[in-house]
BAZAMI-369609 format. One line per field, with one value per residue (C-alpha): residue in one letter; x, y, z. Coordinates in steps of 0.5 Angstrom, whole numbers, padded with zeros to 4 digits. Example, Ala and Ser with C-alpha at 12.3 -4.5 7.8 and 13.67 -1.06 7.14 Angstrom:
! BAZAMI-369609
resn: A|S
east: 0025|0027
north: -0009|-0002
up: 0016|0014
! end
This chain:
! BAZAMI-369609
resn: X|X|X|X|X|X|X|X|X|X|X|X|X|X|X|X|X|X|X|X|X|X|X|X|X|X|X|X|X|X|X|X|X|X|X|X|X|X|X|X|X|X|X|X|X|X|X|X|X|X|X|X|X|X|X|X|X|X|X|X|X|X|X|X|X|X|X|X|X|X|X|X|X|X|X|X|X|X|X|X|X|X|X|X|X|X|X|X|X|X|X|X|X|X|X|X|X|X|X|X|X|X|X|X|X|X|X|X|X|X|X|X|X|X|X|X|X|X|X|X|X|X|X|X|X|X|X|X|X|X|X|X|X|X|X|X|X|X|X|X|X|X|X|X|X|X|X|X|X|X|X|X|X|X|X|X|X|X|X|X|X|X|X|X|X|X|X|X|X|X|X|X|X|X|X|X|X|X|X|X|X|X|X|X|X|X|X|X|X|X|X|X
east: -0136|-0141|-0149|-0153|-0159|-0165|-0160|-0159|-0166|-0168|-0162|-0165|-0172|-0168|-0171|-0163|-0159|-0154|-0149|-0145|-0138|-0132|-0126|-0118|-0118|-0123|-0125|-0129|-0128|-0131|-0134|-0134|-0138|-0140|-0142|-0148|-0153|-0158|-0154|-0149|-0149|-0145|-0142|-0142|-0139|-0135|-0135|-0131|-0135|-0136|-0141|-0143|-0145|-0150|-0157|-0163|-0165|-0159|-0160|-0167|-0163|-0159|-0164|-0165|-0170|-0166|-0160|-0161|-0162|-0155|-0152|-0153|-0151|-0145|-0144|-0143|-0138|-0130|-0127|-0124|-0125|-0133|-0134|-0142|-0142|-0148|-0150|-0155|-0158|-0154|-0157|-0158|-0150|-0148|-0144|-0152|-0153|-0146|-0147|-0153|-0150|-0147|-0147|-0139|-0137|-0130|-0129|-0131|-0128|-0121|-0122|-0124|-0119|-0114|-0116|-0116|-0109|-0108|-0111|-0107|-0100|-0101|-0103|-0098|-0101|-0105|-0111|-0116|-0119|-0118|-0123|-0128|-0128|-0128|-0133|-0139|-0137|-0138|-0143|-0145|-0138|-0134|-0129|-0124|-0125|-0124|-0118|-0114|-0116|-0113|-0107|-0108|-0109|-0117|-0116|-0112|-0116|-0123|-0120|-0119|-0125|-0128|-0124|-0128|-0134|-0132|-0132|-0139|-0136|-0138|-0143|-0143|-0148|-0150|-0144|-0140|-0140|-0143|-0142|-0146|-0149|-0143|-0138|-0142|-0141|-0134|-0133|-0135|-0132|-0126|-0126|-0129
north: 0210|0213|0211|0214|0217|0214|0208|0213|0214|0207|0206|0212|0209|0202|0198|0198|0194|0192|0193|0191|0194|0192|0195|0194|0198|0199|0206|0204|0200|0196|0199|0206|0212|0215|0222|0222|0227|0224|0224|0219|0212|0206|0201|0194|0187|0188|0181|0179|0174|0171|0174|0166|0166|0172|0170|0171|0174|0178|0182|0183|0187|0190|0194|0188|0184|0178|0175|0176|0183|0183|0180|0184|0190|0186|0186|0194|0195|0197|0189|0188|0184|0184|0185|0184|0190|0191|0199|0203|0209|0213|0220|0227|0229|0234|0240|0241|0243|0247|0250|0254|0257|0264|0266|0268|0270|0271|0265|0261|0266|0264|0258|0257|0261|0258|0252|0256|0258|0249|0247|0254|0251|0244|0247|0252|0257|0261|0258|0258|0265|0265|0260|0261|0268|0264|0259|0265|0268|0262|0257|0251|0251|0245|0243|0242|0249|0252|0248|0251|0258|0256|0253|0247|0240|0237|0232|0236|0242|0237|0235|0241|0244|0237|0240|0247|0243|0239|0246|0248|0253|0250|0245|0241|0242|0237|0240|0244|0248|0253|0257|0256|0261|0260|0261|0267|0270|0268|0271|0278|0279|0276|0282|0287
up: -0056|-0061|-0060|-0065|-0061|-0062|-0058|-0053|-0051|-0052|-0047|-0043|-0043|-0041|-0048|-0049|-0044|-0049|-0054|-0059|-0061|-0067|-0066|-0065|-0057|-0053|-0052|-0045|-0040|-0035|-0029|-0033|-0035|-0043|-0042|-0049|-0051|-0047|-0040|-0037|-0039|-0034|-0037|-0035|-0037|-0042|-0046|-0052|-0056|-0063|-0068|-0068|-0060|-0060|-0058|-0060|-0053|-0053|-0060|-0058|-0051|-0056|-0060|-0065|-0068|-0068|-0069|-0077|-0076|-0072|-0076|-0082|-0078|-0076|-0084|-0084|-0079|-0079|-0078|-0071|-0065|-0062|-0055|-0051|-0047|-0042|-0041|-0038|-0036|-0031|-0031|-0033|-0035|-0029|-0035|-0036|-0030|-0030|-0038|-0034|-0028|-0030|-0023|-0024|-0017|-0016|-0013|-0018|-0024|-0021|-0022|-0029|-0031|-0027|-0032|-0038|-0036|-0035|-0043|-0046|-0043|-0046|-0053|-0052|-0056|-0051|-0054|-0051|-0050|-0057|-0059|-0054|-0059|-0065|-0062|-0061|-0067|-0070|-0068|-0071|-0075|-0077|-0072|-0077|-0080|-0073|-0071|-0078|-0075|-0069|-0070|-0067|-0071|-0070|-0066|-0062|-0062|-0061|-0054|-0052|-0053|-0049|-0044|-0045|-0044|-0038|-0035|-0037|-0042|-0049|-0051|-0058|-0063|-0069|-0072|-0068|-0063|-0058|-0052|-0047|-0042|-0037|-0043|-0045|-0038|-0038|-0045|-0043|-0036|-0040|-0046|-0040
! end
């Protein structure tokens, strides 16, 4: 689920309680978490409901100043069933805190490179090193550009990096990517 930024930080700051979303599958469940750029968001409720059945008050929780400007919004998303869904501020993402410890003793190095060897046997291509190379060369790159370079087909290439992210090692830009200061160490005892 996408959240423009100004959202995210009227989520954060709590002006934001609700959204509203049309789609053919769900993308977050009841119960769940969104890791944003602003941090963790927890997803509440999930409610299917018709466009006719918004309230006022719940376009207001939605960022909207009525029903009217929901409505117009409404008029510029992709068809699909409408769901109510109520998000709020969890906290700060913990792969922040976890991009910035380059602290890599032995413990830990085996660690990320046991799950580098884990990504490298799905893609099949032995690829992640490979892009960690490409992505600090690279930086700011579109996804698709570097995809092509690795051999991998975008969707395929963008959750892989995810799981780079998820490790601490890369983190997204406006567009593309770049490695953070844990995959910059990473990198260098790698190519050492």
């Amino acid at each position: 689920m996408l959240i423009k930024l100004e959202v995210l930080e009227k989520i954060k700051s709590g002006e934001i309680t609700l959204q509203f979303r049309r789609w053919r599958k769900r993308t977050v469940k009841p119960g769940g978490t969104l890791k944003t750029k602003v941090g963790v968001l927890q997803i509440g409720a999930i409610t299917p409901i018709s466009a006719g059945e918004v309230t006022d008050a719940d376009a207001k929780r939605a960022g909207f100043r009525d029903v009217s400007d929901f409505l117009s919004w409404l008029e510029t998303m992709k068809p699909g069933d409408l769901d109510r869904i109520e998000v709020r501020y969890l906290g700060p993402d913990p792969r922040e805190e976890l991009r910035s410890d380059n602290a890599l003793d032995p413990t830990k190095l085996s660690g990320i490179v046991a799950e580098l060897a884990k990504i490298d046997a799905r893609t099949k291509i032995g690829w992640s090193h490979a892009a960690l190379s490409l992505i600090a060369e690279r930086p700011g790159v579109r996804a698709e550009a570097l995809a092509g370079e690795t051999g991998l087909e975008k969707p395929v290439f963008k959750a892989s990096v995810r799981e780079l992210k998820a490790l601490g090692l890369t983190e997204s830009l406006e567009t593309g990517y770049r490695l953070s200061p844990r995959g910059e160490k990473l990198l260098a005892l790698l190519k050492a």
